[in-house]
Jmol script that loads the backbone (N, CA, C; Angstrom):
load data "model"
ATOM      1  N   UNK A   1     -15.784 -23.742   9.923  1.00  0.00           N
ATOM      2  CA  UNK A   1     -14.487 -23.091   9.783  1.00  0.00           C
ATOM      3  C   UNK A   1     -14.539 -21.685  10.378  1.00  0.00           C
ATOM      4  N   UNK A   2     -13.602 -21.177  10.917  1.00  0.00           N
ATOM      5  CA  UNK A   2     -13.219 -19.747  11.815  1.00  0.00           C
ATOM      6  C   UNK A   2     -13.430 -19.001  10.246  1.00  0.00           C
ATOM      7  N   UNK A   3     -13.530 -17.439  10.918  1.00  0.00           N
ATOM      8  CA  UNK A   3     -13.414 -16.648   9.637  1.00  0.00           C
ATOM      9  C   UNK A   3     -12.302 -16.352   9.755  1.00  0.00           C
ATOM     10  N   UNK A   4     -11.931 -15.745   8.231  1.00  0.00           N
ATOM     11  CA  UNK A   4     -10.450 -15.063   8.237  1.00  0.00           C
ATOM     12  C   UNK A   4     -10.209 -13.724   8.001  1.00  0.00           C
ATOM     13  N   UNK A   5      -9.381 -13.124   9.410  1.00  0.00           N
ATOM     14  CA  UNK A   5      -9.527 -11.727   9.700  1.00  0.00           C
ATOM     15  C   UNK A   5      -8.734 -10.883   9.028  1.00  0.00           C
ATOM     16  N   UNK A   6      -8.890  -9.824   8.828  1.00  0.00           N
ATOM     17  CA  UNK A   6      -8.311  -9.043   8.142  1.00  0.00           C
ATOM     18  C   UNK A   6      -7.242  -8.028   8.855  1.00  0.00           C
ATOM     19  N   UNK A   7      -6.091  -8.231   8.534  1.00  0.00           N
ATOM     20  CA  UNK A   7      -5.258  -7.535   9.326  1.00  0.00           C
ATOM     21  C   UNK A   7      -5.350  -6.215   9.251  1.00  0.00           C
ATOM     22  N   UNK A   8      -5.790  -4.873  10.066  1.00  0.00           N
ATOM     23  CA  UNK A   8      -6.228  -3.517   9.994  1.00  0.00           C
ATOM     24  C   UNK A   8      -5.063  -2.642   9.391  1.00  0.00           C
ATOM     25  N   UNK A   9      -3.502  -2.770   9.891  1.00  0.00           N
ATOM     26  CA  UNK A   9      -2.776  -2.249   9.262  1.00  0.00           C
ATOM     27  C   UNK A   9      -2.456  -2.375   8.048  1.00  0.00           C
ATOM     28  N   UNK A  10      -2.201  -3.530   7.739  1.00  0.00           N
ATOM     29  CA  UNK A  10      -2.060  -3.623   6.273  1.00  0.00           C
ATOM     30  C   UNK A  10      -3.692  -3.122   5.252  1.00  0.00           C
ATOM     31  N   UNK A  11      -4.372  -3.274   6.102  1.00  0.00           N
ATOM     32  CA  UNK A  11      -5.764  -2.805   5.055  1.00  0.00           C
ATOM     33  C   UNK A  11      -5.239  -1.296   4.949  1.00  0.00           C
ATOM     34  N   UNK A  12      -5.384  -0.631   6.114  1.00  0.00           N
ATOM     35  CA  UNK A  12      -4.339   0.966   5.940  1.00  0.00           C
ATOM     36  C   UNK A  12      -3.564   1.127   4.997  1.00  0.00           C
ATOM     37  N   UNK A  13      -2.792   0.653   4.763  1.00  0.00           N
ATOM     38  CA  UNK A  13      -1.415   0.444   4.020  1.00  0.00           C
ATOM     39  C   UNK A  13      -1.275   0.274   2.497  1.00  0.00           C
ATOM     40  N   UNK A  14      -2.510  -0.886   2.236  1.00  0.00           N
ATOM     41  CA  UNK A  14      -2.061  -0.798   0.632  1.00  0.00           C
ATOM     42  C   UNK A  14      -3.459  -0.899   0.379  1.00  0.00           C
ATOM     43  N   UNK A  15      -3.916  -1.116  -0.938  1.00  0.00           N
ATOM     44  CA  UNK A  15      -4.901  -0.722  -1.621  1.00  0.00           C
ATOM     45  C   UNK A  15      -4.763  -1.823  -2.910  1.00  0.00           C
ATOM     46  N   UNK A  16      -5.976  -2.711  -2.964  1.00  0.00           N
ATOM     47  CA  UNK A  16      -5.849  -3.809  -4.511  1.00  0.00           C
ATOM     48  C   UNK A  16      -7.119  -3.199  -5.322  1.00  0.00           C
ATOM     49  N   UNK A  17      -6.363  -3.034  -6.139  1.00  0.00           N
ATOM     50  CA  UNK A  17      -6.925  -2.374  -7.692  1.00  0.00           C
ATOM     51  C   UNK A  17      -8.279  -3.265  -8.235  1.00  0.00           C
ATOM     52  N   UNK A  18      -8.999  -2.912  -9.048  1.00  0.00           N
ATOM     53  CA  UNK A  18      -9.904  -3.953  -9.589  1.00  0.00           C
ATOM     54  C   UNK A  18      -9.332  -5.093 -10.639  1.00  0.00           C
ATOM     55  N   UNK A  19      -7.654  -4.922 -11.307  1.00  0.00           N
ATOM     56  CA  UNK A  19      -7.140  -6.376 -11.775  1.00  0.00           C
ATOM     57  C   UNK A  19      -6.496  -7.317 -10.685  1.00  0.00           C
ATOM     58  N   UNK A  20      -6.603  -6.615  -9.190  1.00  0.00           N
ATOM     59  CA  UNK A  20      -5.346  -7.224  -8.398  1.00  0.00           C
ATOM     60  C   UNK A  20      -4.411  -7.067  -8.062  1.00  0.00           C
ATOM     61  N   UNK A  21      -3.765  -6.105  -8.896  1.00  0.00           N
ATOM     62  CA  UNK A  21      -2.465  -5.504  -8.286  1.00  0.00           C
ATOM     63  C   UNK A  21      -2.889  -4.847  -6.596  1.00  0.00           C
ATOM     64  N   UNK A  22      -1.464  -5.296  -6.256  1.00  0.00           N
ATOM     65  CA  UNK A  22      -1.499  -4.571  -4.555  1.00  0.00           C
ATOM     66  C   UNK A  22      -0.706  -3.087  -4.589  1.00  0.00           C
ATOM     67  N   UNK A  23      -1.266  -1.985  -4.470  1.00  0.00           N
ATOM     68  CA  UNK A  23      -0.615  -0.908  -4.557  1.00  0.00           C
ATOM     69  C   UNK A  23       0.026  -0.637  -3.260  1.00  0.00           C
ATOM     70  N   UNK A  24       0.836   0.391  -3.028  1.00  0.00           N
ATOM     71  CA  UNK A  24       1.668   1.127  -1.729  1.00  0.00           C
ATOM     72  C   UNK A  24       1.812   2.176  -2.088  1.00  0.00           C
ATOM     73  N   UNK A  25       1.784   3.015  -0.831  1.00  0.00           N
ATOM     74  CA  UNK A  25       2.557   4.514  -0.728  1.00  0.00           C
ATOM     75  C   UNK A  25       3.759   4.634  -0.562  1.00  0.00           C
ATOM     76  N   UNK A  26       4.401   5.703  -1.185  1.00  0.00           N
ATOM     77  CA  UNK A  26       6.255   5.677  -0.853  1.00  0.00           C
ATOM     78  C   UNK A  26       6.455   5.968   0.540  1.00  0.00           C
ATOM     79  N   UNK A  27       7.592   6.004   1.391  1.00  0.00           N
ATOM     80  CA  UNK A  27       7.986   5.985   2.658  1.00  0.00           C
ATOM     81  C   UNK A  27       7.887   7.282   3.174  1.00  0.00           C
ATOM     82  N   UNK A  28       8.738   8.027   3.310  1.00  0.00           N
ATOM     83  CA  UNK A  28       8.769   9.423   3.821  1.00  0.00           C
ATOM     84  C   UNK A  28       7.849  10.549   3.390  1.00  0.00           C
ATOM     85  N   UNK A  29       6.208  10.323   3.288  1.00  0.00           N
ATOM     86  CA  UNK A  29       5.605  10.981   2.593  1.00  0.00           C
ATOM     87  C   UNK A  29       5.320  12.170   3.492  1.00  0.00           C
ATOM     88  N   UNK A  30       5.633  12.254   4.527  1.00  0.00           N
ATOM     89  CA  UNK A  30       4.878  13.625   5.419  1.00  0.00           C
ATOM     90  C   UNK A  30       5.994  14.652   6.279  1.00  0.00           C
ATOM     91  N   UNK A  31       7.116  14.092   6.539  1.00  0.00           N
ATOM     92  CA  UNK A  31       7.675  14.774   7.564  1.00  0.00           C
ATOM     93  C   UNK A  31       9.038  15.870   7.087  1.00  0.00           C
ATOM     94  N   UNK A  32       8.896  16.904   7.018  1.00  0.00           N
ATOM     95  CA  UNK A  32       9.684  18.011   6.395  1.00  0.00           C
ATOM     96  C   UNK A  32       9.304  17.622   4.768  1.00  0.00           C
ATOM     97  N   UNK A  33       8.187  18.007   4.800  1.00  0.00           N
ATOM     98  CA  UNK A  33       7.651  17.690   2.709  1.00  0.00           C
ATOM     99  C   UNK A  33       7.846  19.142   2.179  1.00  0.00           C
ATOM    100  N   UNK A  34       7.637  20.613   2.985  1.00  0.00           N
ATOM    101  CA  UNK A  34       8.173  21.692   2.466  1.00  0.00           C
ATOM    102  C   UNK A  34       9.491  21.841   1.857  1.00  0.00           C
ATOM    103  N   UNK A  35      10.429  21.552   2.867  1.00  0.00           N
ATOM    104  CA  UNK A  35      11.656  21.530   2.210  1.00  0.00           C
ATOM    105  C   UNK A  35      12.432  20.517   1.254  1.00  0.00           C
ATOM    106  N   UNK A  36      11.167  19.845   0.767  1.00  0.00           N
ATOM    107  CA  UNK A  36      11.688  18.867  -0.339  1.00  0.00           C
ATOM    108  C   UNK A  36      11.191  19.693  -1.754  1.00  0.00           C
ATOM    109  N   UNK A  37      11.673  19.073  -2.265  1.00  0.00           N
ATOM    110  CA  UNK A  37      11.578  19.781  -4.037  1.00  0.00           C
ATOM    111  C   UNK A  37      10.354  19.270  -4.919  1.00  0.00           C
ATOM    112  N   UNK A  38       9.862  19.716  -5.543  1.00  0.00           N
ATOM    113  CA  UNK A  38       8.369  20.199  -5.847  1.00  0.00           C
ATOM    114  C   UNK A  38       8.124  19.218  -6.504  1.00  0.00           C
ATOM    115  N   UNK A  39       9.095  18.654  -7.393  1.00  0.00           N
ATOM    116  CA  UNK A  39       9.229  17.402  -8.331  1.00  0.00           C
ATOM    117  C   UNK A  39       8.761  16.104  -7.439  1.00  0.00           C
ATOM    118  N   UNK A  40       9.730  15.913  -5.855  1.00  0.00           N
ATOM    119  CA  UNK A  40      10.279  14.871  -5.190  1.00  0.00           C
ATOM    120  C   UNK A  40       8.115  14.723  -4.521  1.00  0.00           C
ATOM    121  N   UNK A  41       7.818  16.030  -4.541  1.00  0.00           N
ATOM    122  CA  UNK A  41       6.245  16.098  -3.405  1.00  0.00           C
ATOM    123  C   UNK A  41       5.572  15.381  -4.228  1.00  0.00           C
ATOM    124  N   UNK A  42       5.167  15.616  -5.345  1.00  0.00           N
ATOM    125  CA  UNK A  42       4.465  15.211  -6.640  1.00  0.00           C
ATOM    126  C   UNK A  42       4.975  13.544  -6.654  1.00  0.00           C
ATOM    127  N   UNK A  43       5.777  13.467  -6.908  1.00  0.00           N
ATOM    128  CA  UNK A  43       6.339  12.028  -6.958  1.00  0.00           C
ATOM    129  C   UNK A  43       5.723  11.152  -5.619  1.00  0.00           C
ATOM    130  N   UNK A  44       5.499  12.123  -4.568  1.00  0.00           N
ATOM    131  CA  UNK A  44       4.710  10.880  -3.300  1.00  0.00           C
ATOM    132  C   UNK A  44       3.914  11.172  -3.050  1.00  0.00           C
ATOM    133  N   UNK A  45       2.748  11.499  -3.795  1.00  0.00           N
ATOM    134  CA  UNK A  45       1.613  11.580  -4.221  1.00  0.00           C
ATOM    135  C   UNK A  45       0.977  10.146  -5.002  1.00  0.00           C
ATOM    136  N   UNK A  46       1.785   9.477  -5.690  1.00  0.00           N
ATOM    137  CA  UNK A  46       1.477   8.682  -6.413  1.00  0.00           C
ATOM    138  C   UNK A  46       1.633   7.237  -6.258  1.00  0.00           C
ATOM    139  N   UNK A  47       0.690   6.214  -5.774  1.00  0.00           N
ATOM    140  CA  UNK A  47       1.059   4.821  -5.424  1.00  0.00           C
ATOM    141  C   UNK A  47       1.984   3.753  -6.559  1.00  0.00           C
ATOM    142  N   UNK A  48       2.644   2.949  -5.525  1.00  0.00           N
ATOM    143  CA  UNK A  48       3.717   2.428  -6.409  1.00  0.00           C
ATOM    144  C   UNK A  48       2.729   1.277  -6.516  1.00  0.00           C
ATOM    145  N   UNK A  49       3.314   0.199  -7.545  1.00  0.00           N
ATOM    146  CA  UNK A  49       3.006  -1.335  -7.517  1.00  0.00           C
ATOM    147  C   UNK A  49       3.533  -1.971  -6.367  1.00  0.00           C
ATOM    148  N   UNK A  50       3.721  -3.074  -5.839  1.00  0.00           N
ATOM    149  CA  UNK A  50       4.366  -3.806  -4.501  1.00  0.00           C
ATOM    150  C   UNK A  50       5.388  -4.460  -4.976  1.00  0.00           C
ATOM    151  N   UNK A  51       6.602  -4.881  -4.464  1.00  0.00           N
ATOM    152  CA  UNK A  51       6.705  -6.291  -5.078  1.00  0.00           C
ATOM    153  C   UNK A  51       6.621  -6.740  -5.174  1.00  0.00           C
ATOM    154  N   UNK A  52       6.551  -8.231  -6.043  1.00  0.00           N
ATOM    155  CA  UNK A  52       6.386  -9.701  -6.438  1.00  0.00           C
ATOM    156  C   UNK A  52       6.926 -10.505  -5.078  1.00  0.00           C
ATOM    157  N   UNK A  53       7.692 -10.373  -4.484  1.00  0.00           N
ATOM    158  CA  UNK A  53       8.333 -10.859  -3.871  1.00  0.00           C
ATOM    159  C   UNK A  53       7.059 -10.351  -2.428  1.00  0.00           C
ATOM    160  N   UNK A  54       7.071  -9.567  -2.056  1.00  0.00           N
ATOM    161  CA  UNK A  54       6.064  -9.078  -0.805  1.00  0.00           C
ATOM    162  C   UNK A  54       4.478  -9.326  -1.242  1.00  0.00           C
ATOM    163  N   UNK A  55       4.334  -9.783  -2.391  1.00  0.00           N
ATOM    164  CA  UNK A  55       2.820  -9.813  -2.977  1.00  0.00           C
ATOM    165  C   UNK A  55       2.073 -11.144  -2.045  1.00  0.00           C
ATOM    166  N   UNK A  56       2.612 -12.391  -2.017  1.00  0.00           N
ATOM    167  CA  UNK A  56       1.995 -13.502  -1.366  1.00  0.00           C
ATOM    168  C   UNK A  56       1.798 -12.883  -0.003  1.00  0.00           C
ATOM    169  N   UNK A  57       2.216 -12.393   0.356  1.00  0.00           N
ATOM    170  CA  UNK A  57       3.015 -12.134   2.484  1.00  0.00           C
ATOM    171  C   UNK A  57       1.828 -11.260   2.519  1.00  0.00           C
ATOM    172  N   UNK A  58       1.772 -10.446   1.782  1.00  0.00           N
ATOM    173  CA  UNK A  58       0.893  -9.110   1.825  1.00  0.00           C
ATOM    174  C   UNK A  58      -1.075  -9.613   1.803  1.00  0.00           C
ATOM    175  N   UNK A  59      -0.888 -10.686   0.750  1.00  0.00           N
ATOM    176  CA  UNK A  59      -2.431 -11.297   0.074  1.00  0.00           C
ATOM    177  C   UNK A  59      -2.347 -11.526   1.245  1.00  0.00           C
ATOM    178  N   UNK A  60      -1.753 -12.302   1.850  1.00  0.00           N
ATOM    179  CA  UNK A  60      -2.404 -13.058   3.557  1.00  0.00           C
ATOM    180  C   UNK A  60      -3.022 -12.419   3.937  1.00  0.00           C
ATOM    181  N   UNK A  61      -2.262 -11.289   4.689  1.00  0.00           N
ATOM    182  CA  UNK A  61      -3.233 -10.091   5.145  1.00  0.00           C
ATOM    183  C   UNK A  61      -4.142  -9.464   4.854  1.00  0.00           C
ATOM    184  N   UNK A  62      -4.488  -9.652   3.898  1.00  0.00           N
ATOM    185  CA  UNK A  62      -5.664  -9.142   2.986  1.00  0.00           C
ATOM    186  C   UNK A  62      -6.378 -10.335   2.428  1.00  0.00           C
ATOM    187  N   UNK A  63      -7.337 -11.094   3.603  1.00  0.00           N
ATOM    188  CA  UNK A  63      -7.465 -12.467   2.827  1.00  0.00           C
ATOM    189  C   UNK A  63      -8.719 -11.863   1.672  1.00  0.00           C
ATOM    190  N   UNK A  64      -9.298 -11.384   1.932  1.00  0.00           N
ATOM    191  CA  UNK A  64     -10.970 -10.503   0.987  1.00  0.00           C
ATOM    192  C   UNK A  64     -10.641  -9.643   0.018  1.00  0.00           C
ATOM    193  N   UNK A  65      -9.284  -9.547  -0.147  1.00  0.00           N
ATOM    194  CA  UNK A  65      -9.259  -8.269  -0.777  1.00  0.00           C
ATOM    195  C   UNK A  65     -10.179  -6.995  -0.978  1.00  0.00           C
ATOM    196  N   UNK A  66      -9.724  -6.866   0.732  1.00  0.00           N
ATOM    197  CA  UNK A  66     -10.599  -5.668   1.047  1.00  0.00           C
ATOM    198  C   UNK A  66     -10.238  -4.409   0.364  1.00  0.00           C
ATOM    199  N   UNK A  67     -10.930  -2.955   0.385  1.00  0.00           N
ATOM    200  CA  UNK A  67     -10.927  -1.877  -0.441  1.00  0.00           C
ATOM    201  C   UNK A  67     -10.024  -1.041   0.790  1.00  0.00           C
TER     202      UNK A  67
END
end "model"
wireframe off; spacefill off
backbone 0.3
color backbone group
């Protein structure tokens, strides 16, 4: 059997926890972050859960659940 490759962007992209959850970063985390509000910076700092719905699509890409 072929091996199964690991897609590089998505390894970039999210991050699976040691129960499995697939984490993400919020969207607009870098570009004009000064003039956002101190609350809003702090807030994208912090990885979300994925959705349920993007969780199968996502495992593909991550067949190893790489780190």
């Amino acid at each position: 059997m072929p091996k199964l490759k690991t897609h590089k962007g998505a390894k970039s992209r999210f991050k699976i926890t040691g129960t499995g959850k697939i984490m993400r970063v919020k969207g607009p985390k870098s570009h004009l972050r000064l003039h956002k509000a101190k609350r809003v910076r702090r807030q994208f700092d912090e990885m979300i859960e994925l959705n349920k719905s993007d969780k199968k699509r996502i495992s593909r890409l991550i067949p190893n659940g790489v780190e």
